[in-house]
N, C-alpha and C positions, 0 to 999 in steps of 0.2 A: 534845637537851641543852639545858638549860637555861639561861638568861644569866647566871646565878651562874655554874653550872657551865663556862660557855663561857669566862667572862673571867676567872675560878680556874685553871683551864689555861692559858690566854695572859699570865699573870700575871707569870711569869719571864722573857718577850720581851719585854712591855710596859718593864719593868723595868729591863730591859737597854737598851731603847730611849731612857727616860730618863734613864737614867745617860748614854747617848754623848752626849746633844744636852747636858747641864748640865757635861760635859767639854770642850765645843766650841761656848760660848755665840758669838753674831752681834750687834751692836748695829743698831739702826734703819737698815733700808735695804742691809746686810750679809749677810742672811740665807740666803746661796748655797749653803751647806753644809746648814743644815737645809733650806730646800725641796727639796734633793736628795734627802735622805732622805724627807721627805714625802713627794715624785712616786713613788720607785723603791718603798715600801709601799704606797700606793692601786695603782700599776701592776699590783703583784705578787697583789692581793684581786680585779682587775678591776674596778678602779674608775675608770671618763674620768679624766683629767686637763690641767687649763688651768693653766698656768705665765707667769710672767711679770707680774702682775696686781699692776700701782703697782711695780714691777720686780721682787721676790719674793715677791709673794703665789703660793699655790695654791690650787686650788679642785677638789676632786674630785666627782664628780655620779656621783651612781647611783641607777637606774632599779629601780623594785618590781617585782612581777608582773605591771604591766601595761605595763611598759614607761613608766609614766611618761605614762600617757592619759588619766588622771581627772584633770589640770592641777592637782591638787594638790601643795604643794612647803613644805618645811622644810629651816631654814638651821642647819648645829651650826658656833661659830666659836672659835676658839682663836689665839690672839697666839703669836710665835715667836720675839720678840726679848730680850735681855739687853740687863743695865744697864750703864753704864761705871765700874762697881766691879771692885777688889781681892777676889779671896778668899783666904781664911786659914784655909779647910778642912784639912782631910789626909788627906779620904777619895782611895780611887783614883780615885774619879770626880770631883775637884774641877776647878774649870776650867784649861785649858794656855794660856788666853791671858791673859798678865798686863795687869790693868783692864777685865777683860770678865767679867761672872757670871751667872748665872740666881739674881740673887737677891729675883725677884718669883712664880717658879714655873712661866715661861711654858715652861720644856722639861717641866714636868708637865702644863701645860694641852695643848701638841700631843703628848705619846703618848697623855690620857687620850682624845682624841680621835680617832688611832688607834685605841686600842682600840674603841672605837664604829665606825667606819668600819669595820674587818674583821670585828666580830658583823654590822652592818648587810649585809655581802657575803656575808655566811654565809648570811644569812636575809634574801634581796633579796626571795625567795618570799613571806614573812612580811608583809610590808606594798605598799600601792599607792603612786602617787607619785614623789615625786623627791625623796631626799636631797640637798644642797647640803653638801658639808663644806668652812666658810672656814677657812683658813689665815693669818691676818691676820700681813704684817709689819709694823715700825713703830710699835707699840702704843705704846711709853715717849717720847711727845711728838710722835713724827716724823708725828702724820697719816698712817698707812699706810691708815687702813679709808677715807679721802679719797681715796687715792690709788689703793686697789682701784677704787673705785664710777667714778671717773673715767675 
């Protein structure tokens, strides 16, 4: 199957997946509910997972073919925090927390990342190396990618 084809199928989850995190946006340093969703989908792909990192960061690592012995390694990073704005949407997925939104797109940057992580676990066979997928909290001022590295 092809990666068109792979991420055309998982289209309606990813989607879905989107829609809960911009219904249940987190501001800087908040971010409990999405890295739980982070963790329990890398879990579910088998993908490592390290929690906790600047206090909700995740990081899921996953190993190619060769288990990750060519010492070769790539970083895919994605932010996961909401703004402290009102929304005034009306979709069903608008946000339930009043003055919290995703209205920078970070609940689209972590599923698009997602979806990369569960092709990449589809097709670990597919490449050498080691995936690093950051999950960055704290993006909207808070120093979170400081507070990961730290």
């Amino acid at each position: 199957m092809s990666l068109t084809e792979f991420l055309a199928a998982q289209a309606p989850q990813i989607a879905a997946l989107r829609r809960d995190l911009h219904a249940h946006p987190e501001l800087c340093f908040e971010e409990v509910r999405t890295a739980d969703v982070v963790a329990r989908q890398l879990t579910e792909w088998g993908i490592a997972v390290h929690r906790g990192l600047g206090k909700t960061g995740v990081v899921g690592t996953l190993h190619g073919r060769d288990g990750g012995a060519s010492g070769r390694a790539l970083g895919l990073r994605a932010d996961m925090d909401a703004l402290p704005m009102q929304e005034f949407n009306t979709f069903a997925h608008a946000s339930r927390h009043a003055g919290k939104m995703h209205a920078c797109g970070h609940d689209g940057h972590t599923a698009m990342l997602l979806a990369a992580a569960q092709y990449l676990a589809a097709h670990r066979d597919s490449f050498e190396g080691t995936v690093h997928l950051i999950f960055q909290l704290a993006e909207e001022g808070g120093g979170g990618a400081r507070e990961m590295v730290q």
